[in-house]
Structure formats: C-alpha cells, structure tokens
N, C-alpha and C positions, 0 to 999 in steps of 0.2 A: 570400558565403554559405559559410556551414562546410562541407568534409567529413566532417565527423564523424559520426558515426553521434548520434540527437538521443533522447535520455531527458527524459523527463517525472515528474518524484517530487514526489506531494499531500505536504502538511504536512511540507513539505523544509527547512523554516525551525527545526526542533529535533529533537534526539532521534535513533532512529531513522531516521529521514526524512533528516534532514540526513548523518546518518553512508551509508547508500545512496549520497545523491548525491556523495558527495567519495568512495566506491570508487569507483562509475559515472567519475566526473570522471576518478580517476587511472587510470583505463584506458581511456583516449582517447576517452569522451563528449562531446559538449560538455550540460549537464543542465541541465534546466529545474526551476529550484525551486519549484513551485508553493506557495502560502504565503496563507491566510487574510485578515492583514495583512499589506499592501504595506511597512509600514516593517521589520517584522521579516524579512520575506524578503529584503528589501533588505541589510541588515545579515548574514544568512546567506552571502549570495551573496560577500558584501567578504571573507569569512570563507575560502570554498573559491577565491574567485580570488586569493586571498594566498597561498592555496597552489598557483599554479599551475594550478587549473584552469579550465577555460573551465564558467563559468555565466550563469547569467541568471535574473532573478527573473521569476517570473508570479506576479501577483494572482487567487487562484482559491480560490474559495469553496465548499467543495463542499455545502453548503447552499441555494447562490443558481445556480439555473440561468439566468440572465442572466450572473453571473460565468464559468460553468463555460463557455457559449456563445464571450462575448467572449475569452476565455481558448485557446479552440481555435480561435478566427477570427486572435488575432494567430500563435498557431503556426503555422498554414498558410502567412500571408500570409509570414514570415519563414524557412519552412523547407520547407514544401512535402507535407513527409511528419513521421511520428513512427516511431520504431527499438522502442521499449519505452515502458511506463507501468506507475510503479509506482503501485499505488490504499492509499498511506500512510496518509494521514488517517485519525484515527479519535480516538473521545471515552468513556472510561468517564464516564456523565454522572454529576453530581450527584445524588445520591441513591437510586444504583443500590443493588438490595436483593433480599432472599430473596424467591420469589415471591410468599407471604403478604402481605408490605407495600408491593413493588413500588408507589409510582404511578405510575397510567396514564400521565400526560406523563410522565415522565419514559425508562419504556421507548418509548415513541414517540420521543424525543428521541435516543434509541443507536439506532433504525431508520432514521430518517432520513437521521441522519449516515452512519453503518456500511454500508445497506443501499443506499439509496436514493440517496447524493448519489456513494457508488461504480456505480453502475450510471448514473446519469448522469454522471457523465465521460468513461465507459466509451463510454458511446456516442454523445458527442460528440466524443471523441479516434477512433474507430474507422475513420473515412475518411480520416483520415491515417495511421491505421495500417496500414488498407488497400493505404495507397501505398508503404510499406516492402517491401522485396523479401520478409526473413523476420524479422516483427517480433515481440515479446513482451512479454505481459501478466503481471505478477506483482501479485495481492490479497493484502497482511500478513491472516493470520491467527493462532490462539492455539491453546493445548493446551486452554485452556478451551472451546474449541469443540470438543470431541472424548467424545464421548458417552461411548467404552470408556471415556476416564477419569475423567470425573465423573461417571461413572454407578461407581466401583468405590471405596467404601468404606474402600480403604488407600490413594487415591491424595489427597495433599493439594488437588488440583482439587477434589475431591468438598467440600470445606471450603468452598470460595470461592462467595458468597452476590451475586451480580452477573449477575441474571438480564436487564437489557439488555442489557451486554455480551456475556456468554457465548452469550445466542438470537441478538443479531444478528451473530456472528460466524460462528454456525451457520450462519446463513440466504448469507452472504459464499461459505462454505464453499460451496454448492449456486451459488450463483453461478458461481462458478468452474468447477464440471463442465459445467454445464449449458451457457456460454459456452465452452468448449473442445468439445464436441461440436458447436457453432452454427460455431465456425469451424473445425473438423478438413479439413486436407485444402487451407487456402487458405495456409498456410505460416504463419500465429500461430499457437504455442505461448501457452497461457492455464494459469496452474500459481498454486497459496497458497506463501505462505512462513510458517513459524511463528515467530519471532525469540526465540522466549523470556520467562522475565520479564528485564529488562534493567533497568540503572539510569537511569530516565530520570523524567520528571514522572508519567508512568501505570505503571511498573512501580513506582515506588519507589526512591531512592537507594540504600537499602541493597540492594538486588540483588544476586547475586555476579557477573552474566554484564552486560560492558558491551556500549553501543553500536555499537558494532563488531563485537562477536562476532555480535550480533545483526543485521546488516546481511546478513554475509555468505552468508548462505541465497539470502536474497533477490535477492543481487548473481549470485553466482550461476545463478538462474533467469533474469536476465535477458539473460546470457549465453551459453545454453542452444547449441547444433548446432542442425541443422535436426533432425536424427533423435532430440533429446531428448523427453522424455515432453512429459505435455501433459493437464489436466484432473486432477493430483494436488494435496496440499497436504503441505508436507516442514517438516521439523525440519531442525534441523544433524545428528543422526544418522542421518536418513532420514525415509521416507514416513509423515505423522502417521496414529494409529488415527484411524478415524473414529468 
C-alpha cells in the first residue's frame, strides 16, 4: 500500500483535469484519475505514469450514483482514507443559451452534472476524507459564476450567454461555502478554484491561458497548510468577486 498522500481528480482523463493530476502526481501523490469512460481514463493514466508518476484509473461517473458508489468502495477498500478531491468534472451542455431560449432540459442537464453529481461524490468520497488527518476539498469554478462580473456591463463575462453553465456554477460556488462551514474545525479545508478560460475542449483552443496555468490554482488549494483559508473560491490572482 502506498505512502503517499492519495488525490482523487473527476474527469482527470482530459484537459484541466488531467493537467491537475500530473502536478498532484509530480509532487508525490499517487492520483486517482477519476474518468467517465474507463478506456479513456485508461489511456490518461499510461499518459502520467510515463511520466513517472504514480496513477491509477477509476471509472466514475459523476452522473451515475452506482458508479460514484462503487468508485469510493474500491478507494477505501485499496487505500483506506482519501488526502484531497478535486470535484473537476463538469459539461457546458449542448445547447446552453440566454435565458429567453434556454431549454428546460438542457439547463437541468448542467445542474445535474455541475451541481448535483458534485455533491454526490462529495459525499460519498467524504468518510474517507474523514479518515485523512488534514484533507482537502477543491470545486473548479469560473469568473462566470461571479455576479460583480457579469452583472458589470464592461466586463466581457457580461457577453457570455450560457445560462446553465454560468447558474450552475453559481449554485457549485454556495456549495462550497456552505460545505466549508459543515466541516470548519474538523481539519478539511473546502475552497473553488477558477482556472480560467484555458485551451481545452470547453474553453476553446484558441484560449491564451493553457492547461497548466489553469491547473495551478487549483493545485495549489490542494496543498493548502492546515492554517490555510477555507470556504473561498480564487483565481490565479486571488480571491474571485462573488
């Protein structure tokens, strides 16, 4: 059984996600790449262990609370406790739109994923996070969840017409507080990370800020002191406007 201290990162099979787990990895994690599809996680995992770090793929659904289940039963049974989780995953759906034309499923369909399938993992991963001496929770967030800014006219958020995204990234946001007050005081730190737009499949190629710049917020929160804050959500320059 590893010594290592044992990270958990949703949709660690691309992107963001993936870039997370290979910092975690090269600063002596060993990381659980949680991954949608098992073959693609598979193939990420060949990816960070080529480069030397210790990974392992998990099949985890954050959709499917049977996956999410069996997913934190094979953690336990192989690790015993969880160090951090990062709650990556996440889906600008298909057909996200200005609230006018929003359809109903489809804003349901970024709550689900966004809101819902993060708070259950959340709380099937949490008795093993329990069992870490001083563990940590990091939820990616966005600038578009951030009211001062798309609520402010000169800020190009204010542009961006992606009302499931933007609400349930919001809704992540209150998650986050509201679980750092639930555990203040039992040694998890619970904190958002904003990553940016990055170049990835949901920011866009053309991005200027890559996956790795964007990791590193987040990498950081997960590496947190015990005395580090707890219940905020940061940017790479600091603490995002809410």
């Amino acid at each position: 059984m590893t010594t290592n201290k044992i990270a958990l990162v949703t949709g660690a099979n691309k992107g963001i996600g993936k870039e997370i787990a290979r910092q975690l990895g090269a600063g002596g994690f060993t990381v659980l790449a949680g991954a949608r599809d098992a073959e693609r996680g598979e193939l990420a995992v060949k990816e960070l262990v080529a480069e030397g770090i210790d990974a392992v793929a998990i099949q985890l659904d954050v959709n499917d609370p049977a996956s999410v289940r069996a997913a934190a039963a094979k953690v336990g049974a192989a690790y015993g406790r969880l160090d951090v989780l990062v709650n990556n995953a996440a889906i600008i759906p298909a057909g996200d739109d200005a609230v006018s034309r929003i359809d109903g499923g489809v804003l349901r369909a970024a709550f689900e994923t966004n809101v819902v399938g993060l708070v259950e993992v959340t709380q099937a991963f949490l008795p093993l996070l329990r069992t870490a001496p001083a563990a940590r929770i990091v939820n990616l967030s966005t600038s578009l969840a951030s009211f001062a800014q798309v609520g402010d006219p000169e800020s190009r958020m204010s542009t961006v017409e992606t009302l499931g995204y933007n609400s349930s990234k919001a809704a992540v946001n209150m998650v986050t507080v509201m679980l750092a007050n639930e555990l203040r005081g039992t040694g998890i730190l619970v904190n958002g990370a904003d990553p940016g737009n990055c170049a990835t499949d949901m920011g866009g190629w053309d991005a200027a800020r890559t996956p790795a710049q964007g990791a590193a917020v987040a990498v950081q929160l997960a590496t947190l002191p015990q005395d580090g804050p707890t219940g905020q959500v940061y940017a790479e320059e600091g603490r995002l406007d809410w």
